[in-house]
C-alpha positions in Angstrom: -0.5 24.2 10.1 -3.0 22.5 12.6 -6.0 25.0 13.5 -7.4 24.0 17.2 -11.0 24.8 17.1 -13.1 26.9 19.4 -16.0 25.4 21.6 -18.2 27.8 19.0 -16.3 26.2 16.1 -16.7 22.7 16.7 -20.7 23.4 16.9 -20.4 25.3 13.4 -18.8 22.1 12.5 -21.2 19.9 14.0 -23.9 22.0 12.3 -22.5 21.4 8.6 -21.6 17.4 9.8 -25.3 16.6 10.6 -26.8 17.9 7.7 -24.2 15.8 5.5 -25.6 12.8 8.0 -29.1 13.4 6.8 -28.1 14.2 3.5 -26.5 10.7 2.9 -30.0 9.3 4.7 -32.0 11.0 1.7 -29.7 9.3 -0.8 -30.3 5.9 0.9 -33.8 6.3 0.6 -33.2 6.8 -3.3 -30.4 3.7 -3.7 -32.6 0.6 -4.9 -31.5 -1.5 -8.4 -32.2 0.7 -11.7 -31.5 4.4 -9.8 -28.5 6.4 -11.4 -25.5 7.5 -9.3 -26.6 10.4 -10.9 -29.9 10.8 -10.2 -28.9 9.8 -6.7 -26.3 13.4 -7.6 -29.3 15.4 -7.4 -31.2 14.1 -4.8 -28.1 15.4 -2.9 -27.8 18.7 -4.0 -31.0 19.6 -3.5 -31.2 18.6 -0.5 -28.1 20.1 0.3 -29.1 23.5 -1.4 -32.8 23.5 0.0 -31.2 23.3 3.9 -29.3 26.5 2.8 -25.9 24.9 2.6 -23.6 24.3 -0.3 -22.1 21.0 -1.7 -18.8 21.9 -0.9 -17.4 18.6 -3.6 -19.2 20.6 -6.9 -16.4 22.6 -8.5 -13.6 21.2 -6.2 -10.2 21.8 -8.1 -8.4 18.8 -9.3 -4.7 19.9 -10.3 -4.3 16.9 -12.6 -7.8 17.9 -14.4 -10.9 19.3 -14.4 -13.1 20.5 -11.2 -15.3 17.9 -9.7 -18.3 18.1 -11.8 -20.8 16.5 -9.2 -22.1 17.7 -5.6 -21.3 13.3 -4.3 -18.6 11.1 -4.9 -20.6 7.7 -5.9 -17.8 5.0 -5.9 -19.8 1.6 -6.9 -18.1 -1.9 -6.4 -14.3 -1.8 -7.3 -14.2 1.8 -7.1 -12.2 2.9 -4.0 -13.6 7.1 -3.7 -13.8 9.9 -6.2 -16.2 8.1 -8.3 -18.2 10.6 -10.8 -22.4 10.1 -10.8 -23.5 8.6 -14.5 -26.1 7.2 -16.1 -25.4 3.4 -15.5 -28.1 2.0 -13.6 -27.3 0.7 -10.0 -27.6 -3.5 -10.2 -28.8 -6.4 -7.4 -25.7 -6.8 -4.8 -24.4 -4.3 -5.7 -22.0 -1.6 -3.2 -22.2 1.9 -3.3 -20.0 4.5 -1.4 -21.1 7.6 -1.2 -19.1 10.9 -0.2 -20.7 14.1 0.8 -19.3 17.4 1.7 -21.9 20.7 2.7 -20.4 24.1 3.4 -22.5 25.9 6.0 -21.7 29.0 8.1 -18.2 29.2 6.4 -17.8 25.5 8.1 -17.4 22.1 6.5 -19.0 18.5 7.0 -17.6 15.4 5.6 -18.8 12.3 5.7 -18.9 9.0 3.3 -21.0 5.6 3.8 -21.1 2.3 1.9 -24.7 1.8 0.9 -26.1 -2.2 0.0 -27.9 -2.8 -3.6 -30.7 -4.9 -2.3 -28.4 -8.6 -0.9 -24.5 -8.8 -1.5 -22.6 -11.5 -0.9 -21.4 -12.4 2.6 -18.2 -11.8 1.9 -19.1 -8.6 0.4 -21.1 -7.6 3.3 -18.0 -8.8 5.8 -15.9 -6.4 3.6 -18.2 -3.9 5.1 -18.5 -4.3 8.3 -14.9 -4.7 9.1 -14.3 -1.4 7.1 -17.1 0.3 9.3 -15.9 -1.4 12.7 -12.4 -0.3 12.1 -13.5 3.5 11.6 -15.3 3.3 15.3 -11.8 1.9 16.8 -9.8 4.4 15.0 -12.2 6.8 16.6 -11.8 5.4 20.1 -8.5 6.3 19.2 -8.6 9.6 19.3 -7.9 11.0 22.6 -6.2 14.0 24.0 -2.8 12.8 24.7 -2.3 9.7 22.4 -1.0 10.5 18.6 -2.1 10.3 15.0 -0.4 6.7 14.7 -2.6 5.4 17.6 -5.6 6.3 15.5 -3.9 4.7 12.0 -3.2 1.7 13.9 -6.2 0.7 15.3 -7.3 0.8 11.8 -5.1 -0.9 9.8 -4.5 -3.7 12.7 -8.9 -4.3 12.6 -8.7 -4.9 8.9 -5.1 -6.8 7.7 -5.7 -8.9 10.6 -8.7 -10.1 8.6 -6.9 -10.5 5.3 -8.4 -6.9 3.9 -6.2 -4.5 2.2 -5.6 -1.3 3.5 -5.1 2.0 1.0 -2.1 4.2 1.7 -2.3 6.6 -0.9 -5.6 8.4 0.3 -6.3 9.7 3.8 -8.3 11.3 6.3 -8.0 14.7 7.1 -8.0 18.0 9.3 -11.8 20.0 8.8 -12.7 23.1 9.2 -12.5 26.3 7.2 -11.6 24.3 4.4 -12.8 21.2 3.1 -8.7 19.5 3.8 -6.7 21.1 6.9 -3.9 19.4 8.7 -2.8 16.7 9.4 -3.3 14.5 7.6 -4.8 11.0 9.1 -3.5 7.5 7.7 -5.3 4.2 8.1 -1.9 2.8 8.7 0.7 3.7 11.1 2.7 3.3 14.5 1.2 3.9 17.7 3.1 6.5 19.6 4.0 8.3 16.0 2.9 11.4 14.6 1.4 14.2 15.7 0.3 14.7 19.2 -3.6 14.7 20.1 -5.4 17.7 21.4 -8.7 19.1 22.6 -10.0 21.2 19.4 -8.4 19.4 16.9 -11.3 18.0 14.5 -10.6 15.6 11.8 -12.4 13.1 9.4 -11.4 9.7 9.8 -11.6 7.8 6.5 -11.3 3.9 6.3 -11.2 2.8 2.6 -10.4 -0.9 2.4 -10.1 -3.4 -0.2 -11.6 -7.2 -0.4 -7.9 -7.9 -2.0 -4.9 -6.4 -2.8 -4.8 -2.6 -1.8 -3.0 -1.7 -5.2 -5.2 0.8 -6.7 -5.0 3.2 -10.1 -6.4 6.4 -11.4 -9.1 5.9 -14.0 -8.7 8.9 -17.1 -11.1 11.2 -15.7 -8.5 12.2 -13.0 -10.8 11.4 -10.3 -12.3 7.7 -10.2 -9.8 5.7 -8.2 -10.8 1.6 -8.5 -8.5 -1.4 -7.2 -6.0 -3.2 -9.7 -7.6 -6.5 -8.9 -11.1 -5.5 -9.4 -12.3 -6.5 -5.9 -14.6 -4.3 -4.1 -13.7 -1.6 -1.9 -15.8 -0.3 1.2 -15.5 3.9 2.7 -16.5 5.0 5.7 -16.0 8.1 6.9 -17.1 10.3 10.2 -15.8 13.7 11.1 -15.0 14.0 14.7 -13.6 16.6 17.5 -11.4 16.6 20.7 -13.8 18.0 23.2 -12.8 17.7 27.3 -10.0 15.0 26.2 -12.5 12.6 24.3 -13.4 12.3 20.8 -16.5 13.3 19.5 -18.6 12.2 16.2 -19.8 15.2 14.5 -21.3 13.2 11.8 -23.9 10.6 11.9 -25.1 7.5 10.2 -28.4 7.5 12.9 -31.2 8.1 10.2 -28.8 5.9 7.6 -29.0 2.9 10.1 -32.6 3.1 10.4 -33.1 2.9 6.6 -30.5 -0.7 6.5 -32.8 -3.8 6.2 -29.4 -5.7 6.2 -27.7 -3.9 9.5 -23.7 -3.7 8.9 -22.7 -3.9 12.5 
């Protein structure tokens, strides 16, 4: 079932979004060659917890396993999301996606960005910012009137028409409430399909693409997902809302941009 959302709703929302955006700016400030995905892990909760939110991915049930035993999902390289923070130090060139959820007010944000390790390769950095490009046109997308498929579309058509691999077996979401509402959101699809746009309907809108082949597989933990070819993966992710017939971004990458000394634009 699709819950529209309230006016008051939507700023609840916008609320828990922005402190994910600034959350994922303090673990930028932290992401340098030698730092631990998990010492960038508690960077994040803390920050989290000292705002007066919760880290809504800490505990998160996993039928297949165990709960998610960190408060970020830290996906480095060929890892595509769900990653688990360890103690492997971060190395030069380097990709890190980061995925952070806060609970605050009873109201989720969500929100994922792929952080640099000092210089990748070009065609590293290219993976990137096709992967983040494609997000903003899904997003543009996203209007009262048009339908889901218009939004997977303009995603998938950005990245295969570049040779980049789009993943089919994860996908964006409905928000609210709960962490994962309907519908679901696809980075691949029909224009004119699915289901029809409307003002209060929020969502997160999740690009994960692949340098290669978008074959993935599940790692033993139950949560990493990495690419069968090994070739790197880039996440973005921005929750949004349909408010007066338009969409609008809920989360942010402002203070993130600022902290880039290589801008992926």
């Amino acid at each position: 079932m699709v819950f529209l959302k309230t006016e008051d709703e939507i700023e609840l929302l916008r609320a828990a979004n922005q402190l994910v955006g600034l959350t994922l700016a303090e673990v930028g400030r932290n992401i340098k060659p030698g730092v631990t995905t998990m010492q960038l892990d508690k960077v994040a909760d803390e920050f989290i917890r000292d705002h007066g939110a919760e880290p809504t991915f800490k505990g998160f049930p996993n039928p297949y396993g165990g709960p998610f035993p960190a408060s970020i999902c830290t996906s480095v390289n060929d890892q595509v999301v769900h990653g688990i923070p360890n103690d492997i130090p971060l190395q030069e060139g380097d990709i890190v996606s980061v995925d952070c959820g806060t609970l605050l007010n009873g109201y989720n944000g969500d929100s994922c960005y792929t952080f640099c390790v000092g210089e990748p390769s070009e065609e590293v950095l290219n993976l990137l910012r096709t992967t983040k490009e494609s997000l903003y046109l899904g997003i543009q997308s996203a209007c009262a009137g048009k339908r889901i498929g218009d939004i997977s579309c303009a995603v998938q058509q950005c990245c295969e028409s570049r040779g980049y691999g789009v993943v089919r077996e994860f996908v964006g979401h409905g928000i609210g409430r709960e962490m994962h509402e309907d519908p679901q959101v696809p980075n691949y699809g029909r224009r004119g399909n699915g289901l029809l746009i409307k003002n209060g309907l929020c969502i997160a809108i999740e690009p994960m693409i692949t340098l290669g082949s978008p074959q993935i597989y599940m790692m033993p933990d139950q949560w990493t997902v990495r690419t069968r070819d090994g070739k790197p993966s880039a996440h973005f992710e921005h929750t949004i809302a349909i408010h007066h017939g338009k969409p609008d971004i809920l989360s942010s990458f402002e203070e993130i941009e600022k902290l880039e000394n290589i801008i992926i634009v």
